[in-house]
TILUMNU-311172 format. One record per atom (N, C-alpha, C): x, y, z. Coordinates in steps of 0.2 Angstrom, whole numbers, plus 5000, padded with zeros to 4 digits. Layout:
// residues N
XYZ;...
END
This chain:
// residues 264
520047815329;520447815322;520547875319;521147905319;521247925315;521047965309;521048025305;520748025300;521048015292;521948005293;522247965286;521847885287;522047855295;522047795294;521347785292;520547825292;519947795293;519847805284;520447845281;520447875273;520547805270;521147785273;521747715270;521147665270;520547665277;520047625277;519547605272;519447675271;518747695265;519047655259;519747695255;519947695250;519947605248;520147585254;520347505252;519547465254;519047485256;518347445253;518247445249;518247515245;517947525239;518547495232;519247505233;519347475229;519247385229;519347385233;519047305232;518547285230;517847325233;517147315228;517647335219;517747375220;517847395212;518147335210;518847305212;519147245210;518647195209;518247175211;517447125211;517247145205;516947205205;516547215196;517147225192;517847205191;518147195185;518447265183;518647305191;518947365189;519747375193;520247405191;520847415197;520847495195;521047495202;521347585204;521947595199;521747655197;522447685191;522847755192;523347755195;523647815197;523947825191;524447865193;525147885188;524947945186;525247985179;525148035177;524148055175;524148115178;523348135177;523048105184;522348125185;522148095188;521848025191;521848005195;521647915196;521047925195;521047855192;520347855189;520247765188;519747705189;519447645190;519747635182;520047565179;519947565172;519547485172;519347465167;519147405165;519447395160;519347325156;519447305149;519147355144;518447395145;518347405141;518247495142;518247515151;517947575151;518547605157;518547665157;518847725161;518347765165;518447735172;517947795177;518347815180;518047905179;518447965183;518047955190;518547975196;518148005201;518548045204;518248085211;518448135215;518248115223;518848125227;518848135235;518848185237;518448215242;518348265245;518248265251;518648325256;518148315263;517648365263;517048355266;516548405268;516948425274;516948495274;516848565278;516448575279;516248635286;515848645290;515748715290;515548775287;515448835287;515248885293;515548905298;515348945300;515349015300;514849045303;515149145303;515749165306;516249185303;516949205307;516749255313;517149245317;517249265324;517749295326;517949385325;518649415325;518949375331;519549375329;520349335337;520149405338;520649395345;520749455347;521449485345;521649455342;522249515336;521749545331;521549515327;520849545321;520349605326;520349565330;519849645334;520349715337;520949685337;521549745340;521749765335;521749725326;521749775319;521349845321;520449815321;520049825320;519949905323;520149905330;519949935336;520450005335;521249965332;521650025329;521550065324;521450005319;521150075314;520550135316;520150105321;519450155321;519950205326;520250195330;520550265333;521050295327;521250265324;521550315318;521250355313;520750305313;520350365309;519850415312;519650395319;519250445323;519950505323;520550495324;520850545326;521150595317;521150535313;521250575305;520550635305;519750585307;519150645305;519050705309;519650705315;519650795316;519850835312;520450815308;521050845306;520550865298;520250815295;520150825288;519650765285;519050765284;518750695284;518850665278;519250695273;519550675268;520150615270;520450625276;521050585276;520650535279;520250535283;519650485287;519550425282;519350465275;519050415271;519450375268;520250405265;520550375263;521250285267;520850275274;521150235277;520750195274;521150155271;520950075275;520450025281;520150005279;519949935282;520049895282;520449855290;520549785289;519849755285;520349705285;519749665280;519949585283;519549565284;519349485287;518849455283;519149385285;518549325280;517949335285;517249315279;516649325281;516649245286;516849215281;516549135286;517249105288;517049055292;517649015292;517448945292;517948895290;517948835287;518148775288;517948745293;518048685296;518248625294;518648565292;518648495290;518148455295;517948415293;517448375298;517648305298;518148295292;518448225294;517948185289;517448205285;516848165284;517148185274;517048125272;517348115266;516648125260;516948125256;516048145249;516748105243;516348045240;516547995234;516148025229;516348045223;515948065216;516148055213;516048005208;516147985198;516048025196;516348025190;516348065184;515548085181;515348135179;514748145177;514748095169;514048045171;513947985163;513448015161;513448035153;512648065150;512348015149;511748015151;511147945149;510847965143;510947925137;510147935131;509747925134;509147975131;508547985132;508348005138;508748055145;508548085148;508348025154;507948055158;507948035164;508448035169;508347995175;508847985182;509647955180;509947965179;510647955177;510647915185;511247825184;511647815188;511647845193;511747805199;511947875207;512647855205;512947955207;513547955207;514147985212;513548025216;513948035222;513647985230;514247975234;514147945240;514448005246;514147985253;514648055255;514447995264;514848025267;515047995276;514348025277;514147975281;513448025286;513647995294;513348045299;513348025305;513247935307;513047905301;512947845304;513147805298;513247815292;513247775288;514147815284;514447745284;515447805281;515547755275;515747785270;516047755264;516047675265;516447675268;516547585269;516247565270;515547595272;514847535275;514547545267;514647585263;514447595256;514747555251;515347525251;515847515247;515247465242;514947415243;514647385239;514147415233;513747465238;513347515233;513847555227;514547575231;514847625224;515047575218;515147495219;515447465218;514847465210;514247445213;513547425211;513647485207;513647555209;513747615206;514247635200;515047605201;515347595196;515447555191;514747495191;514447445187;514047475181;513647515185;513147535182;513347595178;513747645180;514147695176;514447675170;514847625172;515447605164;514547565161;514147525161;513747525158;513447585154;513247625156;512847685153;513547705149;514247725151;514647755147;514747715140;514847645142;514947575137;514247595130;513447615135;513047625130;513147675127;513347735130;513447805126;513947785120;514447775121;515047755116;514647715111;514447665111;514347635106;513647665101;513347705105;512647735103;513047795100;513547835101;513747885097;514247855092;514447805092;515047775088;514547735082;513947725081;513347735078;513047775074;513047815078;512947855076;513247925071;514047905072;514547935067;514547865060;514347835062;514347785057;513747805052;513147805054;512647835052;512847875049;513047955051;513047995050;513648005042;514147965043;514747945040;514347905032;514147845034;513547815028;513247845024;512747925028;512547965024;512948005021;513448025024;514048085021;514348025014;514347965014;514547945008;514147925003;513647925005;513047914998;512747974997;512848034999;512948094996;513448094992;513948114993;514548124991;514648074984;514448004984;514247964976;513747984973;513348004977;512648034973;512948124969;513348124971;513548214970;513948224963;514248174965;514848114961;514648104955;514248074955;513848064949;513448104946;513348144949;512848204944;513248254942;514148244945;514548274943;514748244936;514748204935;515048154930;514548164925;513748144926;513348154923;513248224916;513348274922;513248364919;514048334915;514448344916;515148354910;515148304905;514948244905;514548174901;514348224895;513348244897;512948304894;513448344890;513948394895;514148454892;514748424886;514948364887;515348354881;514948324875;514548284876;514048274871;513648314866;513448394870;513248444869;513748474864;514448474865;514748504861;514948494855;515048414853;515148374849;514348374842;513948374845;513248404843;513248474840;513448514842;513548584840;513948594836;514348544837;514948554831;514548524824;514248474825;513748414820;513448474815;512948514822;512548554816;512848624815;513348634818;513748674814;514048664806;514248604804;514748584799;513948564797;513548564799;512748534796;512848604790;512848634793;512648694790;513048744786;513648714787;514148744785;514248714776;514048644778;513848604772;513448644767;512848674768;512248694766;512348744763;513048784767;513048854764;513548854757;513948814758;514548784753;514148744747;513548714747;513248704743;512748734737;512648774744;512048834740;512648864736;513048914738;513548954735;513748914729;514048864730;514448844723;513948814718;513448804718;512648824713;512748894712;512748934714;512448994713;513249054711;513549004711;514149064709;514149094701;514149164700;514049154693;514649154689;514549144682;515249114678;515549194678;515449224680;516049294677;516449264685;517149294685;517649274691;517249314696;517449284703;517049304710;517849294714;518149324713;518949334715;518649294725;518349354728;518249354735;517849274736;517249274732;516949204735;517149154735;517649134728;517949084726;518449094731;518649134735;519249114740;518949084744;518349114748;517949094755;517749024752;517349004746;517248954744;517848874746;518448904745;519048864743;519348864752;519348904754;519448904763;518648874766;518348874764;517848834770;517948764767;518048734762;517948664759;518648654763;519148684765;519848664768;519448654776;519248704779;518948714784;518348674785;518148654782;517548594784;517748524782;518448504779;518848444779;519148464786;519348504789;519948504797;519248474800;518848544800;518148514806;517948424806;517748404800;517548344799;518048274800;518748294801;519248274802;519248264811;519048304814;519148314822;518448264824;518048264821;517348214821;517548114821;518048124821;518048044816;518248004826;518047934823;518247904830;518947914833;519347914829;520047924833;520147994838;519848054832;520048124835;519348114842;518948084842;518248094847;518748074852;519047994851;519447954859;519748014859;520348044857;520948084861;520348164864;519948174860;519648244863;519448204871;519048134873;518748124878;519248114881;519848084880;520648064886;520848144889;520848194883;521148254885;520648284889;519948284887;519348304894;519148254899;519648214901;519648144906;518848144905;518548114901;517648104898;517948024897;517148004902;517247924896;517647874899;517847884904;518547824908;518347844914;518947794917;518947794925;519247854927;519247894925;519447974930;519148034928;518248004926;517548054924;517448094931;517748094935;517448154939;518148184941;518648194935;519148234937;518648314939;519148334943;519148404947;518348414951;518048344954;517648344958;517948354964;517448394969;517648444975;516948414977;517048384984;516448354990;516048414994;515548414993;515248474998;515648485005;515748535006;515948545014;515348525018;514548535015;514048545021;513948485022;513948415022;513848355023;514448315027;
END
């Protein structure tokens, strides 16, 4: 037999084991690769070679044979010109086809470590791919299983991982919401004991003013009692609603100018 036809032999065991576990050979653009309903196996054909030490032809040794008379005759002259020749150069091994095939799947990563699926099969002197085809068959079962459980293990894992990045990111959210909550309560209180106070100072003064004219204080007097009507004016429920719309406080757009951690 041949060694296309004993190729066309192998090729067609094994796809038909593989047609049995619920797989078709897939050519076209890229490499061929097994697909199923649910999974894609890569694999590779190779032939094993046979390595041996090369063995100058005798054209290679007639290179070989000439340059050394060229250069024994350059290193009477100048052993500088000697040096500067060339050596043939020949390959160290030489590299046989042996007609003997090697079937390899894609590398599958197993969780949790251990012996991964067998994934390589190769021709032996007494055992050839097509007396294997059930085994690779067996083997391309058990591949798209581990890959099947990688995916869904890692696609869980982005889920997880995704779950947590969103209950951060509310939890974040809200402590955003909460601090500008704070900081506008905070400010509205400031303002409170500020006109607190401002009351007290307006009180005490205009007790204490005395009857000759106070040209200067009777002005400050007459500007703060204006000025502690605006302030106490911006206190009222109406002006509170428009301060909290203008600092999106208080509504459904409390976490204006929230930014998500990049680290999660």
């Amino acid at each position: 037999m041949t060694i296309s036809a004993s190729y066309t032999t192998r090729r067609d065991s094994i796809v038909r084991t593989a047609s049995s576990q619920g797989f078709q050979l897939v050519g076209g653009e890229g490499a061929a690769h097994f697909k199923s309903e649910t999974e894609v196996i890569g694999f590779s054909i190779s032939e094993l070679v046979k390595r041996e030490k090369h063995v100058l032809t005798d054209a290679e040794r007639s290179r070989e044979e000439a340059w050394q008379r060229k250069r024994d005759l350059a290193a009477r002259r100048n052993a500088w010109d000697a040096a500067l020749l060339d050596r043939p150069r020949f390959p160290e091994w030489d590299y046989h086809p042996t007609g003997r095939l090697s079937f390899e799947f894609e590398q599958v990563y197993v969780f949790g470590g251990g012996t991964g699926p067998r994934r390589s099969f190769r021709d032996a002197k007494i055992q050839r791919l097509e007396t294997m085809a059930s085994e690779i068959g067996v083997g391309l079962a058990v591949l798209a299983a581990a890959k099947t459980e990688q995916r869904l293990k890692r696609e869980a894992e982005e889920r997880r991982r995704e779950e947590e990045r969103r209950r951060r990111e509310l939890a974040e959210r809200a402590k955003h919401i909460e601090d500008r909550r704070i900081a506008g309560l905070g400010a509205i209180l400031a303002e409170l004991d500020e006109l607190d106070r401002l009351r007290r100072l307006i009180a005490m003064l205009t007790t204490e003013v005395a009857a000759e004219p106070t040209p200067r204080l009777s002005t400050f007097l007459a500007w703060a009692q204006d000025h502690l009507a605006k302030r106490e004016a911006r206190l009222s429920a109406q002006a509170i609603e428009e301060r909290f719309a203008a600092a999106h406080l208080f509504g459904d757009d409390d976490d204006h100018a929230f930014t998500p951690s990049r680290w999660y």
